[in-house]
Every structure is written in C-alpha cells, then in structure tokens.
N, CA, C and O atoms as a DFTB+ gen file, in Angstrom:
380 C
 N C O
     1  1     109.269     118.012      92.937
     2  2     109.330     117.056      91.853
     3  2     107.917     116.540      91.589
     4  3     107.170     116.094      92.460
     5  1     107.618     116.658      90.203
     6  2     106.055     116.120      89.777
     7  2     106.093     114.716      89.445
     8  3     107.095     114.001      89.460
     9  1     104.806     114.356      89.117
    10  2     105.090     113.087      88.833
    11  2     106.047     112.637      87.491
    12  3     107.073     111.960      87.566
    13  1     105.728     112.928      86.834
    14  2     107.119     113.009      85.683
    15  2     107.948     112.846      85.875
    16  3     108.556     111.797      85.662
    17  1     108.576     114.404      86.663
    18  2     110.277     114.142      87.127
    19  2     110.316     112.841      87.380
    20  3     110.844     112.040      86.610
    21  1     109.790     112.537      88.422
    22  2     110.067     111.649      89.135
    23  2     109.954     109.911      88.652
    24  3     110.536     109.075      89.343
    25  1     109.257     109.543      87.570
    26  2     108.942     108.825      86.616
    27  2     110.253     108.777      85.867
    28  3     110.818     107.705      85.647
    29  1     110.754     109.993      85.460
    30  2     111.826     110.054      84.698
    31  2     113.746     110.104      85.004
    32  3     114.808     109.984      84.393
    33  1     113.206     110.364      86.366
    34  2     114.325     110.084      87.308
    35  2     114.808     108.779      87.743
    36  3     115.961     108.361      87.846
    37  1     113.098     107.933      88.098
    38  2     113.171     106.655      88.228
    39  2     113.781     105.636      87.307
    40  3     114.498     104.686      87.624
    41  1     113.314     106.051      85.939
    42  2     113.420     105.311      84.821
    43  2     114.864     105.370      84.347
    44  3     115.295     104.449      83.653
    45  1     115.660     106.429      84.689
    46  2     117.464     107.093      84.529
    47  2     118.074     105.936      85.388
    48  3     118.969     105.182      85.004
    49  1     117.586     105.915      86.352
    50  2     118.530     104.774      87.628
    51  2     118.337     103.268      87.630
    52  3     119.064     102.355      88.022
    53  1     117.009     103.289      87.012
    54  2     117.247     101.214      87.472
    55  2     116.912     101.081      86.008
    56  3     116.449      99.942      86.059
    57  1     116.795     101.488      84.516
    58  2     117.341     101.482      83.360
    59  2     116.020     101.386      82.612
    60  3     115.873     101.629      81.415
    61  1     115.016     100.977      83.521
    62  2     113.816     100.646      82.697
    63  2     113.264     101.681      81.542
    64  3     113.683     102.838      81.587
    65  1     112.385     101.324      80.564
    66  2     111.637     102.579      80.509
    67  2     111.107     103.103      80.903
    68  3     110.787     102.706      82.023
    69  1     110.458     104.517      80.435
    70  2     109.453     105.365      81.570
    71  2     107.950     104.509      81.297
    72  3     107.226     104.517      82.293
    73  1     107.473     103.888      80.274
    74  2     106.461     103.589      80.430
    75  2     106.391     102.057      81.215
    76  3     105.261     101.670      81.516
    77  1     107.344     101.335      81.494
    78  2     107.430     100.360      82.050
    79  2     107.734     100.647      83.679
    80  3     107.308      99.962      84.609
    81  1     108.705     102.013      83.789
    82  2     108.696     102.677      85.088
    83  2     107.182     102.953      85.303
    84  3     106.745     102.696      86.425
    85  1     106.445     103.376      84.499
    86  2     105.201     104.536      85.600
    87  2     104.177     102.887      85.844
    88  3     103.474     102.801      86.851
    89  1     104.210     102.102      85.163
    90  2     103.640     100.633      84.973
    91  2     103.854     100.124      86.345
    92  3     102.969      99.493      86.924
    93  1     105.003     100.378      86.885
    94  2     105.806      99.418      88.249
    95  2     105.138     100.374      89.298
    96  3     104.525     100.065      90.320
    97  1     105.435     101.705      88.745
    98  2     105.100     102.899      89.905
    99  2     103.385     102.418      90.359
   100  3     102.993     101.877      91.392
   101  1     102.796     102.757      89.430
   102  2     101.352     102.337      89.693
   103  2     101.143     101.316      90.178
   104  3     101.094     101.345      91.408
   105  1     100.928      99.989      89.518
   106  2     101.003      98.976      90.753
   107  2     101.733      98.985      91.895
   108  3     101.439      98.138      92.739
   109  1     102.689      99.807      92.141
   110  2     103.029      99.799      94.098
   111  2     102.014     100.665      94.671
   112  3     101.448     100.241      95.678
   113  1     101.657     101.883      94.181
   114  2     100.453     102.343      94.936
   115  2      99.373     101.793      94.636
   116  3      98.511     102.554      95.075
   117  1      98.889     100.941      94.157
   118  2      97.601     100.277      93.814
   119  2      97.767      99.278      94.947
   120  3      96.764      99.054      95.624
   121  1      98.913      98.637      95.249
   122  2      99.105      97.409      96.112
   123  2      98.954      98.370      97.619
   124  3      98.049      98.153      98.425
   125  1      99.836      99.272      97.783
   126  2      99.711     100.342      98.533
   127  2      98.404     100.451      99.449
   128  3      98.149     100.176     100.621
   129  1      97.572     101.070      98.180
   130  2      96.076     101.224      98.236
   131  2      95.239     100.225      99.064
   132  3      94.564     100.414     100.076
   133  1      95.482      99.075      98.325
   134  2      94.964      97.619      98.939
   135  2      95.090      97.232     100.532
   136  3      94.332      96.686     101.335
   137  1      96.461      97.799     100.599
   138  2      96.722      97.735     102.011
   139  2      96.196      98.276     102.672
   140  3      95.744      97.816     103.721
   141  1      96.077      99.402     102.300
   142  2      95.869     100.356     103.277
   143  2      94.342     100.229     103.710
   144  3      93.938     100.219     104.873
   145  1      93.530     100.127     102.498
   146  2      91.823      99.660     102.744
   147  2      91.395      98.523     103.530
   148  3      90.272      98.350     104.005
   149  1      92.930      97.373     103.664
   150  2      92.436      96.303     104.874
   151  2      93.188      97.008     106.167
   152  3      93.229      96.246     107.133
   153  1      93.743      98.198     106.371
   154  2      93.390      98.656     107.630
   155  2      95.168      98.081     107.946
   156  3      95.557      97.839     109.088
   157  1      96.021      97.950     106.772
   158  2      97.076      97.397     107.816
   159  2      98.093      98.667     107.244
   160  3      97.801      99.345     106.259
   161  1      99.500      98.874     108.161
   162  2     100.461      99.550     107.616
   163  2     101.468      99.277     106.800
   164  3     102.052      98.236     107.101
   165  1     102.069     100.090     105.456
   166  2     103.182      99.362     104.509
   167  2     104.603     100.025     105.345
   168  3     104.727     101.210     105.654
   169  1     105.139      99.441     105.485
   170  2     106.922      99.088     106.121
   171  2     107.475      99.170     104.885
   172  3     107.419      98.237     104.084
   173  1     108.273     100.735     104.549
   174  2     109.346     100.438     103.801
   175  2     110.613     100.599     104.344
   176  3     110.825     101.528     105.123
   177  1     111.449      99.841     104.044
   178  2     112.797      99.547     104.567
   179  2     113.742     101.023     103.952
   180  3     113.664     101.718     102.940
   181  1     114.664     101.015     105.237
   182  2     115.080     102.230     105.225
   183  2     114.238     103.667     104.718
   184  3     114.750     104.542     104.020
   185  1     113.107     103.678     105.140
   186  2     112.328     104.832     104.405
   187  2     111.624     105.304     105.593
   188  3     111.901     106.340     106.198
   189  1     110.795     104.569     105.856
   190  2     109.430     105.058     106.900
   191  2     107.745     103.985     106.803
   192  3     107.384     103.160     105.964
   193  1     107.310     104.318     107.619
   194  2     105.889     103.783     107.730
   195  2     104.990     104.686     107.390
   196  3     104.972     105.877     107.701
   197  1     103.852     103.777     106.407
   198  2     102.939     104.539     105.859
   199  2     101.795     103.648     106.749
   200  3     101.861     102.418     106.760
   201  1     100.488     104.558     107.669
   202  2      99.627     103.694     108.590
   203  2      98.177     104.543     108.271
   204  3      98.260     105.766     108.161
   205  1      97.159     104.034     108.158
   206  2      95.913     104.647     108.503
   207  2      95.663     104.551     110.197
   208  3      95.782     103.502     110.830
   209  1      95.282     105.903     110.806
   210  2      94.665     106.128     111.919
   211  2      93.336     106.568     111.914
   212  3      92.662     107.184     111.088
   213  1      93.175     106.235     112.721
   214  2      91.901     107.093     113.048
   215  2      91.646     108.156     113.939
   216  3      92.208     108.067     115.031
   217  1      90.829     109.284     113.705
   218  2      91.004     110.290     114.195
   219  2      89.728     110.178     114.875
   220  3      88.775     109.687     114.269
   221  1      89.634     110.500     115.826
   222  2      88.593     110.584     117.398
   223  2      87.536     111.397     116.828
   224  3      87.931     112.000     115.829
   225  1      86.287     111.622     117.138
   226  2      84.964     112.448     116.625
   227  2      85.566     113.456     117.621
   228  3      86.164     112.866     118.521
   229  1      85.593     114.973     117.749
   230  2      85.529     116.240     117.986
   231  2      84.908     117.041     117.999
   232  3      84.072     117.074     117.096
   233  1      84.915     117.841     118.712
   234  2      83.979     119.190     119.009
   235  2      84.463     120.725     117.968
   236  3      85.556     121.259     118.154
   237  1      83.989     120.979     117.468
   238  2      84.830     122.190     116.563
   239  2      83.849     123.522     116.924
   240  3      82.636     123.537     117.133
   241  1      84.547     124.316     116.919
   242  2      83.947     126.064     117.300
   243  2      83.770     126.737     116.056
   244  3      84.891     126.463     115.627
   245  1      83.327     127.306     115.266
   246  2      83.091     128.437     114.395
   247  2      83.828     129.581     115.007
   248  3      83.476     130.253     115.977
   249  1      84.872     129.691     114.308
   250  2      85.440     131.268     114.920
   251  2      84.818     132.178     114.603
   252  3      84.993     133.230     115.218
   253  1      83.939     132.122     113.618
   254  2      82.830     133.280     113.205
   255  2      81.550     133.595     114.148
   256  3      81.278     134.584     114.829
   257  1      80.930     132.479     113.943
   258  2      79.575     132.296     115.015
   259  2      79.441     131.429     116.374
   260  3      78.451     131.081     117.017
   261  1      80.719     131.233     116.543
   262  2      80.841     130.665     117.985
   263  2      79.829     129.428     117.729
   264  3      79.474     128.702     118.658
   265  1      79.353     129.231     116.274
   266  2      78.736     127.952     116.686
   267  2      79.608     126.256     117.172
   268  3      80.727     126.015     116.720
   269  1      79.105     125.557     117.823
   270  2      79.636     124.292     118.352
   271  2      79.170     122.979     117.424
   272  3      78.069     122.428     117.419
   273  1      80.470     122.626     116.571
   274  2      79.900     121.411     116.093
   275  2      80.451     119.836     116.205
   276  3      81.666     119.646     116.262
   277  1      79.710     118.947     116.229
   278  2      80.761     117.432     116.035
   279  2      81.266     117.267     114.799
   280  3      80.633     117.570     113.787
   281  1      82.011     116.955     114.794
   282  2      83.085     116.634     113.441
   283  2      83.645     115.303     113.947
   284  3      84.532     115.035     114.758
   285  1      82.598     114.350     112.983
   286  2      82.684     112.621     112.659
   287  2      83.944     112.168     112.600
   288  3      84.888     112.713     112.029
   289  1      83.942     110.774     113.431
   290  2      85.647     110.012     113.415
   291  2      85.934     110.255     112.159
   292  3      85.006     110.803     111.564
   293  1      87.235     109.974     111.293
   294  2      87.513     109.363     110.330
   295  2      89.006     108.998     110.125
   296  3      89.821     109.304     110.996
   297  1      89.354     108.405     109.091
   298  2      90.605     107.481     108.798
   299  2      91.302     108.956     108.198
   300  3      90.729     109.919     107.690
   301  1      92.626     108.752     108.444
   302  2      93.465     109.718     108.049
   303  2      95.015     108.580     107.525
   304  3      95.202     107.505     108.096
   305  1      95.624     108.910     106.794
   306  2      96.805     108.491     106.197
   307  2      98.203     109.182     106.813
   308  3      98.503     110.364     106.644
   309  1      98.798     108.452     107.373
   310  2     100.400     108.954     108.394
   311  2     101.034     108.188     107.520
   312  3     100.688     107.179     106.905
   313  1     102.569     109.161     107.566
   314  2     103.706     109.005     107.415
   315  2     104.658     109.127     108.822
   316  3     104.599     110.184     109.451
   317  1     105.735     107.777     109.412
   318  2     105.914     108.236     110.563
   319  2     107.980     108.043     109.735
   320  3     108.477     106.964     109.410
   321  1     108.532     109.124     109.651
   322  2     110.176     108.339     108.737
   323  2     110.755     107.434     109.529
   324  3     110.372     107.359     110.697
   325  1     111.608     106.725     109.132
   326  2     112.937     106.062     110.227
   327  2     113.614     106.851     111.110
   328  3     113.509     107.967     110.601
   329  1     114.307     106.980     112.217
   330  2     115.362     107.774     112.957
   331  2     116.439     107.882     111.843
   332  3     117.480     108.360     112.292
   333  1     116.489     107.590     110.580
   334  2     118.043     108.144     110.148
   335  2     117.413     109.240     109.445
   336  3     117.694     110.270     110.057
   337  1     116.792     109.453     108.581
   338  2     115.645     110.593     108.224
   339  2     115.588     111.406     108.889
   340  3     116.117     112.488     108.634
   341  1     114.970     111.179     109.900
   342  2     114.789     112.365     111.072
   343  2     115.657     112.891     111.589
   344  3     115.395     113.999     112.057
   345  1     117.088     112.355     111.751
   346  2     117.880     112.833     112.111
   347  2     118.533     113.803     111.097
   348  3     118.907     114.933     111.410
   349  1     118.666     113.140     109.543
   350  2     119.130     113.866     108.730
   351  2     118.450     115.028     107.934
   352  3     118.938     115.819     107.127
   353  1     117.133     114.886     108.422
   354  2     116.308     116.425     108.047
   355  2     116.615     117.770     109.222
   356  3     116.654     119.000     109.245
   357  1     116.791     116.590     110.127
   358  2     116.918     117.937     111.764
   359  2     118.604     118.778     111.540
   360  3     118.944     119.942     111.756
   361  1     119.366     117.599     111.029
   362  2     120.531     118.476     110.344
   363  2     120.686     119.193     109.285
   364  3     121.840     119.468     108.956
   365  1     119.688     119.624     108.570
   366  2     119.614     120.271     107.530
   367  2     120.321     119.249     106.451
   368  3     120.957     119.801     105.553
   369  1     120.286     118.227     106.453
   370  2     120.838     117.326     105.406
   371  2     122.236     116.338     105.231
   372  3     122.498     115.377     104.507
   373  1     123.146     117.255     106.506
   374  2     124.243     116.992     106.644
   375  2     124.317     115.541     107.882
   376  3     123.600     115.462     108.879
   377  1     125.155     114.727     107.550
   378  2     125.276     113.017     107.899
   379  2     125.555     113.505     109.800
   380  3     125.721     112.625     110.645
C-alpha cells in the first residue's frame, strides 16, 4: 500500500477528507519526527514502539580487499510490535 492507498483508505473509515486526512497524517509524523530528534520513543497503543537506538562504532571487512574499516556509531530507527502482532504474524494471520 502507497501512500495514497493508504490516505484514501484512511479518509473511507473515519469520514474525513483525503486532503484533511493527509493534513492529520502529516502532522503525526512531523510530531513523530520531533520525538524522535529529542531522543525519546512514540508508544502506540495496541500497535508497537517506535525507538531510536544507537548502534555501537564497528569494525567492517571488505569482502573484496580484505580491507579493515571503522564504521562510526549512529542512530538507527526500531520498530519493536506488541505480543498480539507477533503472535498474529507467527500465525500466518489467523487469531
């Protein structure tokens, strides 16, 4: 689903329009955004956690030239779902 669909899917279920849908859509990832740049995690209910980590500085190999390099900390973006999610993806969908 692209952003569209999904704009337009949104906009089918809670009645709004689509341009008042993609309006709402954007400011949650803008607020999203905000969060995430002060370093904290967004908690959505019944959904999952969205967290910035940080990833450790590393040693990386060149599989070509066997050369050895550091590869700098940096922030990475996780998704971790709820246990009902996880459970219901591990069942192929079924409750």
């Amino acid at each position: 689903m692209n952003n569209k669909e999904f704009i337009n899917e949104l906009s089918a279920r809670t009645g709004y329009s689509t341009s008042d849908t993609q309006r709402m859509v954007n400011n949650l990832v803008n607020a999203m955004s905000d969060t995430f740049l002060e370093d904290n995690a967004v908690f959505v209910q019944n959904f999952g956690v969205f967290e910035v980590k940080k990833k450790m500085e590393r040693i990386m190999v060149n599989p070509s030239t066997g050369l050895r390099m550091l590869v700098p900390p940096k922030l990475v973006l996780s998704f971790r779902p709820n246990a009902m999610w996880k459970d219901k993806l591990k069942n192929g969908g079924q409750e």
